[in-house]
N, C-alpha and C positions, 0 to 999 in steps of 0.2 A: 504493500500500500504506500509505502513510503521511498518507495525506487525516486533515483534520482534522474532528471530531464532536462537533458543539453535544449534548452530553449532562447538562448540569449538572451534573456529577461533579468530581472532583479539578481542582481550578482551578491557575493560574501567580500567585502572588504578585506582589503589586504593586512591591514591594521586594524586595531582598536584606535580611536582619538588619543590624544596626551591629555586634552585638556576636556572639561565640562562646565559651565554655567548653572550655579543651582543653589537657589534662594539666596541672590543677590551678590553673590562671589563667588569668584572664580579658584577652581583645584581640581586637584590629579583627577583624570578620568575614574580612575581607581578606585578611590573613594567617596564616587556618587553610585550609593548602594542603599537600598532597602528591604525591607522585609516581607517575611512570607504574606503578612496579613495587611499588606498595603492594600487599602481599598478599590483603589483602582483596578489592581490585579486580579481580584474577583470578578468585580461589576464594570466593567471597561467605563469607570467613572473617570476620565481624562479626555483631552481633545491633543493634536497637533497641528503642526503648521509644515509644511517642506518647502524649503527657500534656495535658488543657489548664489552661489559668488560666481562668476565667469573672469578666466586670466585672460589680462590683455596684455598680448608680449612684448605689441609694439612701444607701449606706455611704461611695461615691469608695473603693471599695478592689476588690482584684485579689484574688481568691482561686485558686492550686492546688489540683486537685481529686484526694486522696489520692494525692501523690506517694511519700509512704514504704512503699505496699503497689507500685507500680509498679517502684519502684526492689526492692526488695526481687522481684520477679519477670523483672528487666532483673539482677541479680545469680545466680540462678536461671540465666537462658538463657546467661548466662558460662560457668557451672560446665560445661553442654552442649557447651561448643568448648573445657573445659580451659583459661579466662582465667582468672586468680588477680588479680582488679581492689584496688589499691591503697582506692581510696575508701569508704567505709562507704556504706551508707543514710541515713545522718543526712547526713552529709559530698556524697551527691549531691543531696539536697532541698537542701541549703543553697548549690548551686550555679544551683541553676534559680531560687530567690529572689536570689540575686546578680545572676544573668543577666537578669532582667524587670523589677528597678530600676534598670537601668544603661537597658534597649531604654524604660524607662517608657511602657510603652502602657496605653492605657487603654479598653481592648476586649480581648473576647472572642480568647485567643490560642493557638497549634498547641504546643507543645516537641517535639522530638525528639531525645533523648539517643543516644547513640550509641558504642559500643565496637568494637572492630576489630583484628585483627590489621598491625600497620604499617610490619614492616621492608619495606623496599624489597628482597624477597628471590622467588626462583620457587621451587617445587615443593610439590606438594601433601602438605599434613601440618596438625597440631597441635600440634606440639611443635617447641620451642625457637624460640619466636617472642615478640615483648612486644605485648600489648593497649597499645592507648590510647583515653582517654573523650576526647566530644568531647558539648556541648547548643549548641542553636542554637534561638531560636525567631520567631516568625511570627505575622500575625495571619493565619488561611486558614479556608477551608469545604474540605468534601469532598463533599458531594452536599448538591444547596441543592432536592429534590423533597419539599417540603411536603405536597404531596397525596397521596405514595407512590410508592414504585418499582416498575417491571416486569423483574421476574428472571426468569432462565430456568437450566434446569438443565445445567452444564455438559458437554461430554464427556468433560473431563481431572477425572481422580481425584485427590483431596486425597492430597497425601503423605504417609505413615504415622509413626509410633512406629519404627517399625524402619528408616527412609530416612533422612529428616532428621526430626525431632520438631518435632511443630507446635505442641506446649504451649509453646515458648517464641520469642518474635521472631528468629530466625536469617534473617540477612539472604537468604540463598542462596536459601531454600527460598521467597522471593514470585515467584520465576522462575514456579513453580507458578498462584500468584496470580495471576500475570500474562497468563501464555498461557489463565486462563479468562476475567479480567474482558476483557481487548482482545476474544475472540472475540465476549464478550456485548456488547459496545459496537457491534462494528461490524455485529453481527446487527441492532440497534434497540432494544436491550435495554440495563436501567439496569445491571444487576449481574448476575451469576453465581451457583448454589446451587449446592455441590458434595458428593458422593457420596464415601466410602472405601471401602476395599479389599473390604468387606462389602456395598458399596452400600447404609450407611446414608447419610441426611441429615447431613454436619456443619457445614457453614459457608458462610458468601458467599464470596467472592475475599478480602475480608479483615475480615469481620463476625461473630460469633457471631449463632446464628439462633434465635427463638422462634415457637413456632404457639400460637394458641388453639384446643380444640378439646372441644366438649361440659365445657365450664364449666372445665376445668382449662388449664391453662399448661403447657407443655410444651417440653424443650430438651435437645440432646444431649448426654450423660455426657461429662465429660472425658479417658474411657477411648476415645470412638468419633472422635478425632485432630482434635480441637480447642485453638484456644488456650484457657488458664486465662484469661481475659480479666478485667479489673477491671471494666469498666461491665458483663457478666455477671452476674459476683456483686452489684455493686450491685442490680442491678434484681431476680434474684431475692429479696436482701431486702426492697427497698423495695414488693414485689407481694404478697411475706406477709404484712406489715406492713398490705396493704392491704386485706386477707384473703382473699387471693389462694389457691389451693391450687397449688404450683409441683411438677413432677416430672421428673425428669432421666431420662429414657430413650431406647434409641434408635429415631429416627423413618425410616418408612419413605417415599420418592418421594409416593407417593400420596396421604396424610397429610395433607402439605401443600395436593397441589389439594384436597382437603376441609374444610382449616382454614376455622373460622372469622375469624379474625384472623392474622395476622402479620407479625413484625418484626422487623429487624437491629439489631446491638447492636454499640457500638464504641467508640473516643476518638475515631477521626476522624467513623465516619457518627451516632456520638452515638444516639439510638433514631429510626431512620425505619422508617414502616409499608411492607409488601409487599403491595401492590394487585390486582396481577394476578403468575401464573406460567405461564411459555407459553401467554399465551394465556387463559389461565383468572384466571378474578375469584378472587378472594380474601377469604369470604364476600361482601358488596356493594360488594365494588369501593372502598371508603373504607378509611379509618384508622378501625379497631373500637375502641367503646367502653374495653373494659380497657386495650389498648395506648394510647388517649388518655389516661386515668387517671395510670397509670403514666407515659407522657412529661411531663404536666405537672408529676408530686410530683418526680421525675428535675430539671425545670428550678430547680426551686425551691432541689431540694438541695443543687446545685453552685453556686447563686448563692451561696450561704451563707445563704437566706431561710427555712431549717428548722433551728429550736433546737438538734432531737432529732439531726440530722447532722450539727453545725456543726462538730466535730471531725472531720471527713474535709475540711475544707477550712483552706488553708493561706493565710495572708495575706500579701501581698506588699512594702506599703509600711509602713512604719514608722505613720505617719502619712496617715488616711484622706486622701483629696485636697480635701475638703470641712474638712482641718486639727482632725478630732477623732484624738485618740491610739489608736490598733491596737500591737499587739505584734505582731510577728512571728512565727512558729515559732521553737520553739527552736534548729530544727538550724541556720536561717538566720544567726545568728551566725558558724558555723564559718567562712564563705566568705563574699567582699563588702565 
């Protein structure tokens, strides 16, 4: 049951981090440990955020790629579980530039911030319990299929607005996630599409999803139980901008095997195209035109290498590594 599957997906880190962020200071990865009866660990009473840094080589500088709309949506999915988190938004950006000048890498890198309920306490509730923040991060891939994925359509239903709410990272609810992307792995298949209560189209296992189809862009509403995703809203921008015509509606099974193009959208799988869907090509079987389009202006923008975006990107070192002067963000003071 547990055989292992050369899928190119979610890889095992080469390392552990050195360092961790957790309640308000920073130390050894080592020593951010808890116990059997953390409550979280029970009742997936926590949420998370995934953020990346992108290296820019030409700069020697590290950029985060709009962490204050993340954190600010990782604040958000608190309010969902009744946390009342100590740290501001400025105060956790300035925790994840503390944390990746201490790891200094100097590559393309994962964050994952992370809140949680932590008393060492049983019984199922929301109340009278204390959050704690915890960021850790990584240099990783999540799917390394260049040429595009083969999904297929799950048989478990995306969890609803009235279950667990998908609009915000609640750690619980990738149980969901999970029991669709393992079945699509071990079927032969790269990823999972899944269906809600309505049996529209909303999401991968853990992707926001796009079709191209008769010249338009197409993606489902936020209303049809999907994450608010950040690399979403990025791309629907960056597609207008492109002079793209983008429309948020909801799409039907079928739809999709008709697409012209489409693609998943994420922090971890970043924009990969969708090649085939059970079976069925996905217009010809490549990575389509617009979707190439848009992945490329996407790469450029998070290196920091677009004027017009350079304020969604946050810089990490003081001092470019190539020892020309970078400022920081300003929250990055607070912390570090």
């Amino acid at each position: 049951m547990n055989r292992r599957v050369a899928t190119g997906l979610a890889t095992k880190p080469n390392r552990l981090p050195a360092w961790a962020y957790l309640d308000g200071e920073f130390l050894p990865y080592a020593e951010a440990r808890f116990g059997l009866l953390t409550h979280a660990l029970h009742y997936g009473t926590g949420l998370f955020a995934g953020i990346r840094a992108y290296w820019n080589e030409d700069e020697g500088q590290l950029f985060v790629f709009r962490p204050d709309d993340h954190f600010r949506r990782f604040r958000d999915s608190a309010r969902l579980l009744r946390m009342d988190l100590d740290e501001s938004v400025e105060e956790l950006t300035g925790a994840v530039i503390g944390l990746l000048r201490r790891e200094g890498y100097e590559q393309d890198t994962y964050i994952r911030p992370l809140a949680f309920y932590g008393d060492e306490s049983l019984g199922v509730r929301l109340h009278d319990l204390t959050p704690r923040v915890g960021i850790a991060a990584l240099p990783t891939e999540f799917i390394d299929r260049k040429d595009g994925v083969h999904a297929c359509f799950s048989s478990w239903t995306r969890v609803s607005d009235n279950s667990i709410p998908p609009r915000g990272k609640i750690a619980g609810s990738y149980v969901n996630s999970s029991l669709a992307k393992t079945d699509a792995v071990l079927a032969g298949f790269d990823e999972a599409l899944m269906l809600n209560d309505a049996g529209h189209v909303c999401e991968g296992s853990v992707e926001n999803l796009f079709i191209v189809r008769r010249g338009e862009i197409l993606t489902p509403p936020i209303t049809d139980d999907v994450l608010e995703g950040i690399t979403r809203s990025t791309l629907m921008e960056l597609a207008a901008q492109l002079g793209h015509k983008v429309v948020e509606r909801s799409i039907d099974r079928t739809e999709v095997y008709l697409a012209d193009e489409a693609f998943f959208c994420g922090t971890g799988v970043q924009l990969t195209s969708i090649t085939r869907v059970d079976h069925r090509l996905i217009g010809g079987g490549v990575t389509g035109p617009i979707t190439a389009k848009i992945r490329d202006l996407y790469f450029d923008v998070v290196r920091g290498r677009s004027a017009r975006h350079r304020a969604w990107c946050s810089p990490v070192f003081e001092k470019a590594r190539g020892g020309v002067d970078r400022s920081t963000a300003a929250a990055s003071a607070k912390v570090g």
